[in-house]
C-alpha positions as CSV (number, residue, x, y, z in Angstrom):
1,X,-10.2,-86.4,107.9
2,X,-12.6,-86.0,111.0
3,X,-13.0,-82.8,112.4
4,X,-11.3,-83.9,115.5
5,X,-7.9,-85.2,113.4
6,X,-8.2,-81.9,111.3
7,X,-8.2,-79.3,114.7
8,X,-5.7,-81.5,116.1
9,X,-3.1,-81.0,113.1
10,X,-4.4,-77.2,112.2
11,X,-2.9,-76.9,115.8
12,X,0.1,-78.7,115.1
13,X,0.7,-77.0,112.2
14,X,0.6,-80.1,109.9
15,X,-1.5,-79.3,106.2
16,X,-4.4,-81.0,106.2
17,X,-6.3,-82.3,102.9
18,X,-8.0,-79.3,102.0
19,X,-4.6,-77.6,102.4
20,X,-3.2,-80.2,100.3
21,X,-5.5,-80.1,97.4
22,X,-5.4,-76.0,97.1
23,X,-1.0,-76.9,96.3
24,X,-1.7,-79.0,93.8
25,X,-4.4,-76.7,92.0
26,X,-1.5,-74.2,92.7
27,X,1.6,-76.4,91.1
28,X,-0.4,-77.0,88.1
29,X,0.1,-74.2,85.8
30,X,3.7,-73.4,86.9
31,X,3.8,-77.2,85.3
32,X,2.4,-75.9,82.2
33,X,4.1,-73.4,81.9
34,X,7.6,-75.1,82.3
35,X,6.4,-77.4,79.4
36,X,5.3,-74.3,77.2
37,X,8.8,-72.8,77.4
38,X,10.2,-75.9,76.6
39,X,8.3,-76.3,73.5
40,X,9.5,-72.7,72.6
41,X,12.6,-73.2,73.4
42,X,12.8,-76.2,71.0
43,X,10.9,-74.3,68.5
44,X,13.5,-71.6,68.4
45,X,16.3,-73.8,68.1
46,X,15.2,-75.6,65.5
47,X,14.8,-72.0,63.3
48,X,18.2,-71.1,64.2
49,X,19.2,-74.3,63.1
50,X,17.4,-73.8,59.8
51,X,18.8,-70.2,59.4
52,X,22.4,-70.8,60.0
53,X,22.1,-74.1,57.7
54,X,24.4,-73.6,54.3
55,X,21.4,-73.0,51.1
56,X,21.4,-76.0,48.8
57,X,23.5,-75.2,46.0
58,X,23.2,-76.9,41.9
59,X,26.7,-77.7,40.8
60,X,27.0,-78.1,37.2
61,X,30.4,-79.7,35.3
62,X,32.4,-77.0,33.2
63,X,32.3,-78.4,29.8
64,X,36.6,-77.4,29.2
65,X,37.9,-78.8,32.6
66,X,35.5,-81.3,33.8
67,X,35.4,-79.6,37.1
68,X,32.4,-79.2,39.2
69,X,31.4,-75.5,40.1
70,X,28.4,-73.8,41.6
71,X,26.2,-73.4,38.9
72,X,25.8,-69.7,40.0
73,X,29.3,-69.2,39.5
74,X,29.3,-70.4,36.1
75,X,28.1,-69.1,32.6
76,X,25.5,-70.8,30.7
77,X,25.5,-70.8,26.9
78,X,23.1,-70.9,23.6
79,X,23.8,-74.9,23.6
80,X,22.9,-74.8,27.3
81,X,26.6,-75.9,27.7
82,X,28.3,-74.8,31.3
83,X,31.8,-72.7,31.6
84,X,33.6,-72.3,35.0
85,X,34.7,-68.5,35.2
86,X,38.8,-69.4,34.5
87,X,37.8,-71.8,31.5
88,X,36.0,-68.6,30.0
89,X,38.5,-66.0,30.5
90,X,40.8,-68.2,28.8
91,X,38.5,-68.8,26.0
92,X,38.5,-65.3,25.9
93,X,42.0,-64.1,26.2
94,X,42.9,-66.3,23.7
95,X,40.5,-65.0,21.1
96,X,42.0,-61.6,21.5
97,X,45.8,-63.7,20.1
98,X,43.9,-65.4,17.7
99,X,41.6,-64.5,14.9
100,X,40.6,-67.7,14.1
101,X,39.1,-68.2,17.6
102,X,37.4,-64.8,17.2
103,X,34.4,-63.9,18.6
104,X,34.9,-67.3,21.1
105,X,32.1,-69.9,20.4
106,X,30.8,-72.9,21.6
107,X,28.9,-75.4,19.1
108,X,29.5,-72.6,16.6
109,X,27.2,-70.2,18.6
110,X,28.8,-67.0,19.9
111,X,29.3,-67.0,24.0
112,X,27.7,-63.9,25.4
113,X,29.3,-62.7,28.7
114,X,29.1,-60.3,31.5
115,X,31.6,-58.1,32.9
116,X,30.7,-60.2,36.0
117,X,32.4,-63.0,34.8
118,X,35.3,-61.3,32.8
119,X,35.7,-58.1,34.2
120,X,35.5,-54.6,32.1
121,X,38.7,-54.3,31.0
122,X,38.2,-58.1,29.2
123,X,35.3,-56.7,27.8
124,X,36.5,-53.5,26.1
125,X,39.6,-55.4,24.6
126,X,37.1,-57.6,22.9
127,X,34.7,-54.7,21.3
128,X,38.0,-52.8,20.1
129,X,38.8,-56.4,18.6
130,X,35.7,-56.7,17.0
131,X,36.1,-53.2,15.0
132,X,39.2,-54.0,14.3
133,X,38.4,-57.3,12.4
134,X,35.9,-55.4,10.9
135,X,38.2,-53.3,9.1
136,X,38.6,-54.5,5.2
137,X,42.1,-52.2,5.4
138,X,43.5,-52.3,8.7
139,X,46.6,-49.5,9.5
140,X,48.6,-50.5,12.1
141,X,51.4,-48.7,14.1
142,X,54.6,-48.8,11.7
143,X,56.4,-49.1,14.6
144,X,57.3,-53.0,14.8
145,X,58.0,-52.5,18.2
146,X,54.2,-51.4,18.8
147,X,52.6,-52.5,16.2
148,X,48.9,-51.4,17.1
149,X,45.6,-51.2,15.3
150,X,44.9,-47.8,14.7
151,X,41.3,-47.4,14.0
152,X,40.1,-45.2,11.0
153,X,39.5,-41.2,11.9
154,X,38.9,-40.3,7.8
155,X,42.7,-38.9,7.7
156,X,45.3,-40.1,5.7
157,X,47.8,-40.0,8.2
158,X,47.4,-40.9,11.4
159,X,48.8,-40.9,15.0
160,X,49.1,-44.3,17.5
161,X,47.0,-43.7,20.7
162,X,49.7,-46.0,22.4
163,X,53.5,-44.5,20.9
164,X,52.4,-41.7,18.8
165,X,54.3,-42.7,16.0
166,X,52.6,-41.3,12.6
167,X,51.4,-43.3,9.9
168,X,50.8,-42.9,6.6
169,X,47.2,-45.4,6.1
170,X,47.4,-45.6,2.0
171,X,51.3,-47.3,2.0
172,X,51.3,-48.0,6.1
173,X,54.8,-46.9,6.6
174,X,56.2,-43.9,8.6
175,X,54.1,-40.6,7.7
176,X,55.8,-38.6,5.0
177,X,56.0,-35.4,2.6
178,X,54.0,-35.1,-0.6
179,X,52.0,-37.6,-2.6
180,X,52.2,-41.3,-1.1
181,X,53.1,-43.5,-4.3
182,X,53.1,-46.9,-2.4
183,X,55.4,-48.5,-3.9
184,X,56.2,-52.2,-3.0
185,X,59.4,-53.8,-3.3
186,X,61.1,-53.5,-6.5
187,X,60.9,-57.1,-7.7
188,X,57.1,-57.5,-6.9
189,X,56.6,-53.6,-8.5
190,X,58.4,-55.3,-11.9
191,X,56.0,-58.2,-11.5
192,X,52.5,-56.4,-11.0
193,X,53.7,-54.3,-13.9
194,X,54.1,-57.2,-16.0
195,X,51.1,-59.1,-14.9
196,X,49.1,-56.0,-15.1
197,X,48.1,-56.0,-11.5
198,X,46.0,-53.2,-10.6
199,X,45.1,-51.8,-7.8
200,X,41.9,-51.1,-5.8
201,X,41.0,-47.6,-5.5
202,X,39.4,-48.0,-1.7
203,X,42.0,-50.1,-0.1
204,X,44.8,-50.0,-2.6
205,X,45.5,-53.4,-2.8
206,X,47.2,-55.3,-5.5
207,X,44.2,-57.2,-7.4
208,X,44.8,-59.8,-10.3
209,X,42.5,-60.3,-12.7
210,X,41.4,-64.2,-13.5
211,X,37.6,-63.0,-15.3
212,X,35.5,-60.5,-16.5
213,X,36.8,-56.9,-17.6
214,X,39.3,-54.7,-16.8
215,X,37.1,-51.9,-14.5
216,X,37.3,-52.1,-11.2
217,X,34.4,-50.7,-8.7
């Protein structure tokens, strides 16, 4: 612009070239920085969108139901087989009506589980079960309506934790006076005697002998 055309529009108040080159030099980094906070504000949208996205969970196949659980939520045995947490307290809970299913097993390997999956009362059932079974002469609760193992104390007689009903360990009826004969009923008594039964001096258990001598130990 000439000098005459630039005093003419400084005086009209027009921008001139000069003026026009110093707005652009100004406009610039505003630009850049609109971009910038763009770019961070992508940046942080896309973490949040990570963050708040659901983990990637395994899912394994419960080897009794077929159903597909979490594999965190399920138990892993010996056998590397998978149980879902109601397929093992079952397996469980039935053990406890069952003997034959006792301790529960899978591929004939015990199952090893936490309270976490079967709770602590599940748990202590199954260690009382386990001295029970253990027992080579088990007393339970004359009482038929209670019927509970009573574990061994070193007494004769002893008392149900559950209906305190007394019981007498050598013949496992009621608790009684004097010296406990233990006496069966009269038609098997005739036939030990006749057989020549004896019985075991630990347990008291009728034994028949098929070989070897006469002394027990």
């Amino acid at each position: 612009m000439s000098g005459v055309n630039m005093g003419t529009a400084m005086s009209m108040g027009l921008e001139t070239e000069d003026d026009m080159s110093k707005y652009k030099n100004k406009r610039s980094p505003s630009t850049s920085l609109t971009v910038d906070i763009r770019q961070l504000s992508d940046s942080i949208e896309n973490a949040i969108n990570l963050t708040d996205s659901p983990k990637s969970e395994i899912w394994r196949e419960c080897v009794s139901c077929r159903d597909d659980e979490p594999q965190d939520d399920m138990i892993k045995t010996k056998c590397s087989h998978f149980y879902c947490k109601a397929c093992l307290v079952r397996l469980f809970e039935n053990a406890l009506r069952d003997e034959s299913l006792f301790p529960p097993q899978c591929c004939n390997k015990p199952i090893e589980a936490s309270e976490k999956m079967l709770g602590s009362a599940l748990v202590q059932k199954h260690k009382e079960k386990a001295i029970e079974l253990k027992d080579t002469d088990r007393t339970y609760c004359s009482d038929s309506k209670c019927a509970r193992y009573i574990p061994r104390n070193g007494t004769l007689v002893c008392k149900c934790a559950s209906c305190g009903v007394r019981t007498c360990r050598k013949c496992k009826k009621r608790a009684h006076q004097g010296t406990c004969v233990y006496k069966l009923d009269a038609l098997l008594e005739k036939l030990a005697d006749r057989k020549q039964w004896q019985r075991c001096s630990n347990c008291s258990r009728l034994i028949e002998l098929s070989t070897g001598c006469n002394h027990i130990t």
